[in-house]
PDB file of N, CA, C, O and CB in Angstrom:
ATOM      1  N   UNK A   1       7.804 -28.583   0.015  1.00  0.00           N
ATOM      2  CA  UNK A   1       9.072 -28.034  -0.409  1.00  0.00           C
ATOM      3  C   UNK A   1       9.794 -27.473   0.816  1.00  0.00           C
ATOM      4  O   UNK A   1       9.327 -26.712   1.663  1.00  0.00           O
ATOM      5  CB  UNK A   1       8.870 -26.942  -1.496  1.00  0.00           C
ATOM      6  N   UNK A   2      10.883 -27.935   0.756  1.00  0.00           N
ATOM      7  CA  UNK A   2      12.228 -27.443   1.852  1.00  0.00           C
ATOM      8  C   UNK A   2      12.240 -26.320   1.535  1.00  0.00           C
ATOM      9  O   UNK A   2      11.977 -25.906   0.406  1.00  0.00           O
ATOM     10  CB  UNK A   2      13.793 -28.028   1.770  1.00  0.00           C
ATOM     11  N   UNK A   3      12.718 -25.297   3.011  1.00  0.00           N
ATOM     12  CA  UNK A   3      12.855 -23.768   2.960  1.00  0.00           C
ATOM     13  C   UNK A   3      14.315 -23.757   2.338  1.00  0.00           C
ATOM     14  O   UNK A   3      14.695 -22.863   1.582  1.00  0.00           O
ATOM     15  CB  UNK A   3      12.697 -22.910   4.567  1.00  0.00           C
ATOM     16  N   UNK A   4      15.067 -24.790   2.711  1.00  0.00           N
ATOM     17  CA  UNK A   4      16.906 -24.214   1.914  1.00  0.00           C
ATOM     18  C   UNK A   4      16.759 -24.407   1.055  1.00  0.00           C
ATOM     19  O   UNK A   4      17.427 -23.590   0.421  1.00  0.00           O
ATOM     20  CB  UNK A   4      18.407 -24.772   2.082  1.00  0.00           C
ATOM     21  N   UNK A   5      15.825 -25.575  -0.162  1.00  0.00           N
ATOM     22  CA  UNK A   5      15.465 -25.474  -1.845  1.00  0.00           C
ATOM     23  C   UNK A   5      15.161 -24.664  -2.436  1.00  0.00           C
ATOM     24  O   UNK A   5      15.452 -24.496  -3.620  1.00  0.00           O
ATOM     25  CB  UNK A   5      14.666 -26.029  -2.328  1.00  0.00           C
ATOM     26  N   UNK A   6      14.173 -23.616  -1.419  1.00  0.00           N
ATOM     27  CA  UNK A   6      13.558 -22.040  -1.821  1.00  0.00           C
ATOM     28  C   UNK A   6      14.513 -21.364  -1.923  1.00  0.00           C
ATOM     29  O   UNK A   6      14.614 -20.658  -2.926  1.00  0.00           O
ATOM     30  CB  UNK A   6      12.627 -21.249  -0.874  1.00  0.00           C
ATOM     31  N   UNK A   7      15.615 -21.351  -0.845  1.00  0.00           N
ATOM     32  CA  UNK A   7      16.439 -20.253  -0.812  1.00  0.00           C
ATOM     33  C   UNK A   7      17.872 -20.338  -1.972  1.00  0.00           C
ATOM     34  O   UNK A   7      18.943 -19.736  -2.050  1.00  0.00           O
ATOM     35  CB  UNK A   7      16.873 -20.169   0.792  1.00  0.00           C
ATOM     36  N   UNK A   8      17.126 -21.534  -2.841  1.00  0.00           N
ATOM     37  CA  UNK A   8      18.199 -21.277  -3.853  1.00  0.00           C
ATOM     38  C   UNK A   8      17.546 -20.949  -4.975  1.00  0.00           C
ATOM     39  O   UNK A   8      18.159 -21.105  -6.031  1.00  0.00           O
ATOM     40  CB  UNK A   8      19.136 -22.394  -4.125  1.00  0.00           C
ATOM     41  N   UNK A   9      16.357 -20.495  -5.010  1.00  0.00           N
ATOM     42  CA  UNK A   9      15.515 -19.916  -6.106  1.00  0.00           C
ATOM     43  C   UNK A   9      15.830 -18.705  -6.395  1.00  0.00           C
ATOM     44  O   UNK A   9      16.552 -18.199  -5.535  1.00  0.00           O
ATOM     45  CB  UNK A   9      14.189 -19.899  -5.871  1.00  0.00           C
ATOM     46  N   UNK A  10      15.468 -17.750  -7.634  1.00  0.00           N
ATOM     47  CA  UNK A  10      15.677 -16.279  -7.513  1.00  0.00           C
ATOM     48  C   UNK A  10      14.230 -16.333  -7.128  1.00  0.00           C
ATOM     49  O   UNK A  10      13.356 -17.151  -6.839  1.00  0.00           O
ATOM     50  CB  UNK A  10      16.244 -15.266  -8.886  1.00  0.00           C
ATOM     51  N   UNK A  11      14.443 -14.888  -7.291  1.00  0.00           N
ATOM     52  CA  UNK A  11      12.740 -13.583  -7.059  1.00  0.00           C
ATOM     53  C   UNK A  11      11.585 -14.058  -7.699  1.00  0.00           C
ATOM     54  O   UNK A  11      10.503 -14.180  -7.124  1.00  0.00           O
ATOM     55  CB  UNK A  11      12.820 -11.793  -7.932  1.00  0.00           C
ATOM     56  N   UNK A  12      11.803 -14.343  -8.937  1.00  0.00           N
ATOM     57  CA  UNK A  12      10.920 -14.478 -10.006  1.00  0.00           C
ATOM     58  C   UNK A  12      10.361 -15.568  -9.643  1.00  0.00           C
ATOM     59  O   UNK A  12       9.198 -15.712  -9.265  1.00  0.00           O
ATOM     60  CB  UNK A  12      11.429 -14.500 -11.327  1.00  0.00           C
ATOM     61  N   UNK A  13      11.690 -16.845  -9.821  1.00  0.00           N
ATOM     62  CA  UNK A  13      10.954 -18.179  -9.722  1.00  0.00           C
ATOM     63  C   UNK A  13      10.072 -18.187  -8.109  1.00  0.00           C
ATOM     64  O   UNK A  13       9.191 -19.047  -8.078  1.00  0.00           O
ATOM     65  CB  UNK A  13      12.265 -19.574  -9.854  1.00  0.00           C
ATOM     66  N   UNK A  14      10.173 -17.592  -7.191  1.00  0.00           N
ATOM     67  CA  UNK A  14       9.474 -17.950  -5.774  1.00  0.00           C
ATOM     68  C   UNK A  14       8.179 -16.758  -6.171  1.00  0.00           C
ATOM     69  O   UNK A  14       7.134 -16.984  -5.562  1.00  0.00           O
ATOM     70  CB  UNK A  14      10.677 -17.567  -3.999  1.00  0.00           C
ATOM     71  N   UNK A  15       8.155 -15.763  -6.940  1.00  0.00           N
ATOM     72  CA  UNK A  15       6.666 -15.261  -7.278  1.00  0.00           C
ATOM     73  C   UNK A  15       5.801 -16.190  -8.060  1.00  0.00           C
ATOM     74  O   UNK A  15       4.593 -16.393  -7.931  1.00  0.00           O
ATOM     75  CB  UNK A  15       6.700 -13.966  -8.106  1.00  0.00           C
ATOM     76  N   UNK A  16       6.769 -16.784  -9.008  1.00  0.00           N
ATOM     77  CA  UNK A  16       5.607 -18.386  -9.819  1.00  0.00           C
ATOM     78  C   UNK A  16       5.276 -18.865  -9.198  1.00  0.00           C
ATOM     79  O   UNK A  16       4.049 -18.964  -9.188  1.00  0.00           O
ATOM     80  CB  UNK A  16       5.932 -19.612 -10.632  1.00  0.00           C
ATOM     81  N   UNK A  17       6.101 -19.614  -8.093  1.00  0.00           N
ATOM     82  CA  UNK A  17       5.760 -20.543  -7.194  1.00  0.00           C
ATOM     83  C   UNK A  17       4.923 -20.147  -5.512  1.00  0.00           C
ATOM     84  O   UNK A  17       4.509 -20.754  -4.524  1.00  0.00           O
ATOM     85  CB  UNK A  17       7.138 -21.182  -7.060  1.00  0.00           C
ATOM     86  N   UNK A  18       5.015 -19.029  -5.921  1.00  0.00           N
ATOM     87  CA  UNK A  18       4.034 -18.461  -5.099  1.00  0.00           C
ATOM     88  C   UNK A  18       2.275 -18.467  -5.862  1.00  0.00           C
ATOM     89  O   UNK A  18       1.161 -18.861  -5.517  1.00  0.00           O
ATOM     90  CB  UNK A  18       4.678 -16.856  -4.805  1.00  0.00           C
ATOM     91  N   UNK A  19       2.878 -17.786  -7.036  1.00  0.00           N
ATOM     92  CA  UNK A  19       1.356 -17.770  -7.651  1.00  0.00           C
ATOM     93  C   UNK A  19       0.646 -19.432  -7.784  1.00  0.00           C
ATOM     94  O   UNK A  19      -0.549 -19.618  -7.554  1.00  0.00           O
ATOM     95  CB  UNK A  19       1.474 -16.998  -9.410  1.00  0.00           C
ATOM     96  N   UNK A  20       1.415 -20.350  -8.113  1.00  0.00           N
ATOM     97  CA  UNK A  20       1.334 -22.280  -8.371  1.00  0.00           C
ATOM     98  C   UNK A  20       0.485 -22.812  -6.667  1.00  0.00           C
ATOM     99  O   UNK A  20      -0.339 -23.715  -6.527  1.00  0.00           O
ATOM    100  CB  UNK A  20       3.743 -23.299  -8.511  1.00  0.00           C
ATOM    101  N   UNK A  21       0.861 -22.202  -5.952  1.00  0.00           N
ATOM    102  CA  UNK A  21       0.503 -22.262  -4.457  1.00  0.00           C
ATOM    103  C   UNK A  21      -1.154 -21.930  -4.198  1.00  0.00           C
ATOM    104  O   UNK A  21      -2.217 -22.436  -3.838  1.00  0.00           O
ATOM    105  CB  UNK A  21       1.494 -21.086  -3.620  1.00  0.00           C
ATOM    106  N   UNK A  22      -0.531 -20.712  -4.659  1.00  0.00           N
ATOM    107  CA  UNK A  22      -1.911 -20.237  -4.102  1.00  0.00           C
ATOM    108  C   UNK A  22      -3.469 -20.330  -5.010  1.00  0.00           C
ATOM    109  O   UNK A  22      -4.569 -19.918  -4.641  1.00  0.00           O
ATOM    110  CB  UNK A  22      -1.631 -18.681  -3.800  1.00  0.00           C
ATOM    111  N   UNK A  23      -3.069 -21.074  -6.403  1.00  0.00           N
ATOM    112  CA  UNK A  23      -3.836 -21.629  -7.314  1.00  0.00           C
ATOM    113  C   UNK A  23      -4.602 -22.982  -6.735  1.00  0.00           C
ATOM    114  O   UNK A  23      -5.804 -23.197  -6.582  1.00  0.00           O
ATOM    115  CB  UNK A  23      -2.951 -21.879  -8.502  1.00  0.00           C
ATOM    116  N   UNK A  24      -3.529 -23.750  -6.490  1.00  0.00           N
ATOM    117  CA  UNK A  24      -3.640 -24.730  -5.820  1.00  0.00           C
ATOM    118  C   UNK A  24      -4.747 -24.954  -4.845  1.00  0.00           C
ATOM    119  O   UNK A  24      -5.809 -25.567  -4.961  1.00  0.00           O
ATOM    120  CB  UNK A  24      -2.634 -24.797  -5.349  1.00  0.00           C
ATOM    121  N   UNK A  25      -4.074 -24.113  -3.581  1.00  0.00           N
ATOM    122  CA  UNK A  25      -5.100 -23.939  -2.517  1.00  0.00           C
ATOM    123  C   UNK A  25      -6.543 -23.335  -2.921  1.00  0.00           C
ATOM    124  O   UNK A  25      -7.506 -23.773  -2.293  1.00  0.00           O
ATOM    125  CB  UNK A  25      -4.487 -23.030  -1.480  1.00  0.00           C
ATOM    126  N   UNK A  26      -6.741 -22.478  -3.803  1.00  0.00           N
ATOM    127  CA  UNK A  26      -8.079 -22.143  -4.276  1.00  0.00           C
ATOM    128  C   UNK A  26      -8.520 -23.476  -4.894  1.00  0.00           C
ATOM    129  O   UNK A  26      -9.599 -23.870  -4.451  1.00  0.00           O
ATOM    130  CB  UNK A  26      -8.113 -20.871  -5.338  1.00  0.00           C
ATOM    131  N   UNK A  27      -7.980 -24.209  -5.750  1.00  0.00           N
ATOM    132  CA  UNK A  27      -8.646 -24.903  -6.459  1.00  0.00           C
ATOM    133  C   UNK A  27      -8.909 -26.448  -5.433  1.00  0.00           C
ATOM    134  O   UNK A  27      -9.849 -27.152  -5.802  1.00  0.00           O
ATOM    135  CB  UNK A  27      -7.829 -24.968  -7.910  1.00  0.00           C
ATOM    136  N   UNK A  28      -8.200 -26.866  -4.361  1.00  0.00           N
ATOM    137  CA  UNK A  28      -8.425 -27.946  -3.253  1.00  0.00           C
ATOM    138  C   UNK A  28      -9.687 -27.354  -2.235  1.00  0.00           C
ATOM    139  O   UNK A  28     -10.535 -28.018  -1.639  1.00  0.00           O
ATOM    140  CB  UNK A  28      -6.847 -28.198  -2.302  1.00  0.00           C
ATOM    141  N   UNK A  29      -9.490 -25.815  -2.258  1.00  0.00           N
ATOM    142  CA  UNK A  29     -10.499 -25.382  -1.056  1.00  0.00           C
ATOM    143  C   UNK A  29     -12.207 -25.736  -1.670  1.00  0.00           C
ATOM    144  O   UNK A  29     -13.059 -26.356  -1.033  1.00  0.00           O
ATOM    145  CB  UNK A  29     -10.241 -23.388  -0.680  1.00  0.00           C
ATOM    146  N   UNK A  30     -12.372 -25.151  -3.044  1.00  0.00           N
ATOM    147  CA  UNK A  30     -13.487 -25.665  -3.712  1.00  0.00           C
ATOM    148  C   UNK A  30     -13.662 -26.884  -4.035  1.00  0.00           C
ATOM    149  O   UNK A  30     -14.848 -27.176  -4.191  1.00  0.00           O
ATOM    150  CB  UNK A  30     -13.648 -25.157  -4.655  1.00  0.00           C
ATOM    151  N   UNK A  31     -12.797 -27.853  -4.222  1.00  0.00           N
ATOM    152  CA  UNK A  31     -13.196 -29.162  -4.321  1.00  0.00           C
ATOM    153  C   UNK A  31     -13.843 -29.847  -3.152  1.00  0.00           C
ATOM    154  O   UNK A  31     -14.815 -30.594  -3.260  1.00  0.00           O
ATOM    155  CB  UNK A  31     -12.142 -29.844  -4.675  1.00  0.00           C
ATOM    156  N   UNK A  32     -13.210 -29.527  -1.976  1.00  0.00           N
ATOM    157  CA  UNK A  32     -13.388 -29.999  -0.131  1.00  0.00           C
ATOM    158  C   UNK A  32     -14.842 -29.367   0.020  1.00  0.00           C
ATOM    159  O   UNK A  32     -15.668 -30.050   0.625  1.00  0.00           O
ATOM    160  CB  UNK A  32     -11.982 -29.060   1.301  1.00  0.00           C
ATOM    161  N   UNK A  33     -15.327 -27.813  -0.599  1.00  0.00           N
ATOM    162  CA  UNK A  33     -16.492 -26.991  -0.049  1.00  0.00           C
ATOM    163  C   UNK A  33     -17.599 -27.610  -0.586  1.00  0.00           C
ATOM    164  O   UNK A  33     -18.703 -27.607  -0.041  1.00  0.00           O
ATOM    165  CB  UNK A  33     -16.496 -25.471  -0.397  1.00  0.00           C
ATOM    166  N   UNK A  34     -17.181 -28.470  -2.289  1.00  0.00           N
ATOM    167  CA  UNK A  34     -18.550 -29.039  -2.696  1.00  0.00           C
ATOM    168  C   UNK A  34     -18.150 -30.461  -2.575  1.00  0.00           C
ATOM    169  O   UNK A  34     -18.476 -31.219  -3.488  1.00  0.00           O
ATOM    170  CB  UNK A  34     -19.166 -28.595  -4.260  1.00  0.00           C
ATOM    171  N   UNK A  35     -17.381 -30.987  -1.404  1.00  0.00           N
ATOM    172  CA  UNK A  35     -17.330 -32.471  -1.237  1.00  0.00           C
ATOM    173  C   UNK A  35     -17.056 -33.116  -2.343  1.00  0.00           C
ATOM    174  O   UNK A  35     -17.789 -34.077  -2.578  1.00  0.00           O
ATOM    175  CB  UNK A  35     -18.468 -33.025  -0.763  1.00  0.00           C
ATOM    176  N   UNK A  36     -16.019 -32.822  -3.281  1.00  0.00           N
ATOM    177  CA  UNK A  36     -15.243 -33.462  -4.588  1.00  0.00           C
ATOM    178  C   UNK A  36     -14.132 -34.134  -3.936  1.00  0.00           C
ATOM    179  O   UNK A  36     -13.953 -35.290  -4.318  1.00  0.00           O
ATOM    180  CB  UNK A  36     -14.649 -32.321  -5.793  1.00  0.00           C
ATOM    181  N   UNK A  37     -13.227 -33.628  -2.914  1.00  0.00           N
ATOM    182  CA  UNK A  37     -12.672 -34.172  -2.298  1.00  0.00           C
ATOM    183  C   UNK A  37     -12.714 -34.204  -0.728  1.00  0.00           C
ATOM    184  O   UNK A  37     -13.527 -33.421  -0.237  1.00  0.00           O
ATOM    185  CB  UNK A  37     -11.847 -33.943  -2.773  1.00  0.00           C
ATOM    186  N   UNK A  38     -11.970 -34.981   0.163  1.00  0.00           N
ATOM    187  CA  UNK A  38     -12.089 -35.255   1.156  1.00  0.00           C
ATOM    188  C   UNK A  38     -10.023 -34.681   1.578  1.00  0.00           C
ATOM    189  O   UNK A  38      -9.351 -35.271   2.425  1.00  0.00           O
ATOM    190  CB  UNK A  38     -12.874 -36.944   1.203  1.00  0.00           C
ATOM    191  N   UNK A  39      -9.847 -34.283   1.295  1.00  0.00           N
ATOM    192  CA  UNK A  39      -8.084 -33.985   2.120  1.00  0.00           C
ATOM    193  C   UNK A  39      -8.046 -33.118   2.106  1.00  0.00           C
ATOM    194  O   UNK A  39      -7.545 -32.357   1.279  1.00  0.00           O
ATOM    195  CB  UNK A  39      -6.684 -34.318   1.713  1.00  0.00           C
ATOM    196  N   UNK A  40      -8.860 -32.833   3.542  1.00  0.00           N
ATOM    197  CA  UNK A  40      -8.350 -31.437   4.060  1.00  0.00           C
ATOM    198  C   UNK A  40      -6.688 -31.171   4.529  1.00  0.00           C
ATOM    199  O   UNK A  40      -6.191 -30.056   4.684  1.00  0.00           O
ATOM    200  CB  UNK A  40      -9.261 -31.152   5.374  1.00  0.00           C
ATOM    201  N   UNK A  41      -5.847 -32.731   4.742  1.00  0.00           N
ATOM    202  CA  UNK A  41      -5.282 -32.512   5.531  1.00  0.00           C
ATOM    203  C   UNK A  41      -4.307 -31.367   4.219  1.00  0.00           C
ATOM    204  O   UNK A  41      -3.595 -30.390   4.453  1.00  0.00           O
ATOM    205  CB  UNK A  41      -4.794 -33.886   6.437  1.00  0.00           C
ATOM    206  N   UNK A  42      -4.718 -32.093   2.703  1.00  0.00           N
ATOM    207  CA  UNK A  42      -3.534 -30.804   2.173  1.00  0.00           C
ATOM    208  C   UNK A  42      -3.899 -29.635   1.889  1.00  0.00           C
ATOM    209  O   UNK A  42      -3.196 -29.164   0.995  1.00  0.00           O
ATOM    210  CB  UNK A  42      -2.811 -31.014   0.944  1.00  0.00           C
ATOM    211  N   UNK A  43      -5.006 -28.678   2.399  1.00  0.00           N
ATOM    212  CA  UNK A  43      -5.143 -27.731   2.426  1.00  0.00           C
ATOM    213  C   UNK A  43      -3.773 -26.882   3.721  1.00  0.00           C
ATOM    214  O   UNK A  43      -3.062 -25.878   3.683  1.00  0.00           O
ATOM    215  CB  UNK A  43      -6.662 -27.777   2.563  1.00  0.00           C
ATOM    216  N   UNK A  44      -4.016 -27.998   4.709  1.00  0.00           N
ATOM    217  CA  UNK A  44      -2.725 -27.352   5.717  1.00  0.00           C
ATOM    218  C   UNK A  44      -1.159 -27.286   5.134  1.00  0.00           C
ATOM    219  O   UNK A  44      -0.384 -26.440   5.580  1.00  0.00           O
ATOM    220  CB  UNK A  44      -2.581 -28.379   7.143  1.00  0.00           C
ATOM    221  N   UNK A  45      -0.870 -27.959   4.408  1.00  0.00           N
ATOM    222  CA  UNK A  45       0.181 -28.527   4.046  1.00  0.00           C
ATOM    223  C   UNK A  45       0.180 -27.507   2.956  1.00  0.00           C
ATOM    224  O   UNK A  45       0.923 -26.560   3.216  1.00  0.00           O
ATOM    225  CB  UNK A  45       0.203 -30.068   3.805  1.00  0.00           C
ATOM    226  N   UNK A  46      -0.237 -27.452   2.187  1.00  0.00           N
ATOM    227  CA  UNK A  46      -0.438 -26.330   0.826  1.00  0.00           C
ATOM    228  C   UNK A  46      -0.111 -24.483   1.463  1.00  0.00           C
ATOM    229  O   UNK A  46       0.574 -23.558   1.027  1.00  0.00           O
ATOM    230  CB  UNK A  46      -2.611 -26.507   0.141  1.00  0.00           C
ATOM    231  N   UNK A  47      -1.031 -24.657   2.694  1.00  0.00           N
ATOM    232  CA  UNK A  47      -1.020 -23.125   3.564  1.00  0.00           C
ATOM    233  C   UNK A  47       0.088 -22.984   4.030  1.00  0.00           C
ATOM    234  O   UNK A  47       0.521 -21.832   4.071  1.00  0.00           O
ATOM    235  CB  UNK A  47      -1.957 -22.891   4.795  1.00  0.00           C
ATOM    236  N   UNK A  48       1.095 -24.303   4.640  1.00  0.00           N
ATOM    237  CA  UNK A  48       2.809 -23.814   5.071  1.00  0.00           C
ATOM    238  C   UNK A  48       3.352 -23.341   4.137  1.00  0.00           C
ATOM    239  O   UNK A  48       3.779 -22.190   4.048  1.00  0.00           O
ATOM    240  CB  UNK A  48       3.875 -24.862   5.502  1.00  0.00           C
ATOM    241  N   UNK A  49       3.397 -24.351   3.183  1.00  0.00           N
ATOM    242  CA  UNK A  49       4.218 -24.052   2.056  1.00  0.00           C
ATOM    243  C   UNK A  49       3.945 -22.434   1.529  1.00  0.00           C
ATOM    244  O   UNK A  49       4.904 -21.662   1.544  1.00  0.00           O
ATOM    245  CB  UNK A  49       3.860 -25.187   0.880  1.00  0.00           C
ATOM    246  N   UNK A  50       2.807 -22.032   1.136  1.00  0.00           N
ATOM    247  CA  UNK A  50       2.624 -21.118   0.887  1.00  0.00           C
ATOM    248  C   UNK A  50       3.106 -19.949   2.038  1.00  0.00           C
ATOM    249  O   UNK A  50       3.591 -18.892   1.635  1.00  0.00           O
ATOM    250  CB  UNK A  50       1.478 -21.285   0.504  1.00  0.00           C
ATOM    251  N   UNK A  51       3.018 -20.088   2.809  1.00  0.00           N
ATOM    252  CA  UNK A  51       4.054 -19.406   3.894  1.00  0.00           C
ATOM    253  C   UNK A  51       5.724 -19.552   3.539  1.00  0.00           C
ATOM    254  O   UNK A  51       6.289 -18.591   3.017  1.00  0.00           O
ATOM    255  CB  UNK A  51       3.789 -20.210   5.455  1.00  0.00           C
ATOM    256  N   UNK A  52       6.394 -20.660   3.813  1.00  0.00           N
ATOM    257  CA  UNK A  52       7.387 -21.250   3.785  1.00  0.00           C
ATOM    258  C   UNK A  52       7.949 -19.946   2.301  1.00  0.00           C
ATOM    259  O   UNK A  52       8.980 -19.298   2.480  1.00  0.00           O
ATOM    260  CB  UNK A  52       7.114 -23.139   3.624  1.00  0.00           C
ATOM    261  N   UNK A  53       7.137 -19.760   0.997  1.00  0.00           N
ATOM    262  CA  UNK A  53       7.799 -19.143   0.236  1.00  0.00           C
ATOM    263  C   UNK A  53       7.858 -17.760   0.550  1.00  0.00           C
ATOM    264  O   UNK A  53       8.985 -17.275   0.644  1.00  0.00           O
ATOM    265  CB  UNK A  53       7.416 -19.392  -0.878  1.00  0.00           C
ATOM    266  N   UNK A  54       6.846 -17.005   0.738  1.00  0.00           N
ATOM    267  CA  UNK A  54       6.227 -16.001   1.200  1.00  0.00           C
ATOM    268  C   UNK A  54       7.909 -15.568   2.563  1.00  0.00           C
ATOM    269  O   UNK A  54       8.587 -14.543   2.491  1.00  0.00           O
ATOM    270  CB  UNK A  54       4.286 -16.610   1.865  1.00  0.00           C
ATOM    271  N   UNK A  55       8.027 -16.234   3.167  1.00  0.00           N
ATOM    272  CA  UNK A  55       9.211 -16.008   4.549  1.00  0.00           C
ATOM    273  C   UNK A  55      10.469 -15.702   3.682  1.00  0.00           C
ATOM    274  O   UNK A  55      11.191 -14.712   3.807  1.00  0.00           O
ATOM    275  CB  UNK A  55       9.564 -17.655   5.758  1.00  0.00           C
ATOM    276  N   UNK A  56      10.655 -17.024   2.507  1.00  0.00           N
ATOM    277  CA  UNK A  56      11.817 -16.821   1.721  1.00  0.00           C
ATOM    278  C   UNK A  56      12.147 -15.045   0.627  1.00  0.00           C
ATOM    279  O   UNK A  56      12.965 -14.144   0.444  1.00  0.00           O
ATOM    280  CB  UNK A  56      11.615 -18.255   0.703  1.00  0.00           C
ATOM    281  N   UNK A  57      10.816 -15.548   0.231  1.00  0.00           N
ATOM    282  CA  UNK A  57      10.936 -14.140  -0.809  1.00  0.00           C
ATOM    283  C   UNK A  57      10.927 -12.340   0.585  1.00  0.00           C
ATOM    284  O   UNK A  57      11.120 -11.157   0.305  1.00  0.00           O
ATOM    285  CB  UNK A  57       8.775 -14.222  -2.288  1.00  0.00           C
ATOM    286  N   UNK A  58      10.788 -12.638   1.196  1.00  0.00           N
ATOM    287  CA  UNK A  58      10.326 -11.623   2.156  1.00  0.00           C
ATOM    288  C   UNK A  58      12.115 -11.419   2.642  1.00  0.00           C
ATOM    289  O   UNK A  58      12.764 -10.383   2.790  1.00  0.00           O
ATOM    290  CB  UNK A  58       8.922 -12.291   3.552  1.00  0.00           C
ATOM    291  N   UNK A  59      12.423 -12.514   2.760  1.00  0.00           N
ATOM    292  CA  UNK A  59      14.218 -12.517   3.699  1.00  0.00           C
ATOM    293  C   UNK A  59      15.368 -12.058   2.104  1.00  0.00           C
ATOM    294  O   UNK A  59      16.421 -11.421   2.093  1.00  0.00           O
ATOM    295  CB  UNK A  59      14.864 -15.065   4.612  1.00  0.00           C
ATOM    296  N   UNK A  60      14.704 -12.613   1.092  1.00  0.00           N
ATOM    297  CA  UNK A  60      15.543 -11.929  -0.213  1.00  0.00           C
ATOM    298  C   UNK A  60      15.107 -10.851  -0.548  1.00  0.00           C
ATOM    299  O   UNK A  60      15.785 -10.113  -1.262  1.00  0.00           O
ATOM    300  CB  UNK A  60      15.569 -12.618  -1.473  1.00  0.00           C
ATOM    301  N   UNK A  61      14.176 -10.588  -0.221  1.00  0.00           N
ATOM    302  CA  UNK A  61      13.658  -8.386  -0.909  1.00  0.00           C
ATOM    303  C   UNK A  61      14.157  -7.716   0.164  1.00  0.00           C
ATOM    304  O   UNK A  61      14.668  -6.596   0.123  1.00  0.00           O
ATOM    305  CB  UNK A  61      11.448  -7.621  -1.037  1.00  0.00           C
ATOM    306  N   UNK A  62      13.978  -8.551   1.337  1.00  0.00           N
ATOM    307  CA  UNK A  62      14.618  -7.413   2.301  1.00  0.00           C
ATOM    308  C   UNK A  62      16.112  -7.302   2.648  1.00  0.00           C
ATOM    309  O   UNK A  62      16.619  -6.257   3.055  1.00  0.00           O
ATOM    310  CB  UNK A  62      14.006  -7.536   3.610  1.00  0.00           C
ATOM    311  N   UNK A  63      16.910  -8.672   2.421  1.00  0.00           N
ATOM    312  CA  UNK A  63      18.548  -8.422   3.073  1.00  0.00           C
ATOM    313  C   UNK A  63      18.881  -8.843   1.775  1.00  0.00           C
ATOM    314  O   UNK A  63      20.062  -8.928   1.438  1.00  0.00           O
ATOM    315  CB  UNK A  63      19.328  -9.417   4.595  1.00  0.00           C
TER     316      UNK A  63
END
C-alpha cells in the first residue's frame, strides 16, 4: 500500500489497518518458523507497510 492512499484514510481506518498488518505478520512469521511457508521475502514487505501506516497515523495525531 502507497503512503498517499494512507493519507487519505481517517484515524480509525489506519488503526484497522494497522491492527490487519500486524495480524498478518504474526500469522506469516509462524508459518516461515514451522516451515509451512517459505516467503520470507513478505515478512519484509508486510514490516514496511506496517511502518508506512504507523508514519501516516503518527503525521495525522500529530499535525
Amino acid at each position: 500500500m502507497k503512503a498517499s492512499e494512507l493519507r487519505g484514510l481517517e484515524v480509525g481506518k489506519l488503526h484497522a489497518e494497522l491492527e490487519n498488518l500486524l495480524r498478518a505478520h504474526f500469522a506469516l512469521r509462524m508459518q516461515v518458523s514451522t516451515q509451512q511457508s517459505n516467503k520470507t521475502a513478505d515478512l519484509g514487505k508486510i514490516r514496511r507497510d506496517i511502518a508506512r501506516v504507523k508514519t501516516v497515523l503518527h503525521e495525522k495525531v500529530q499535525g
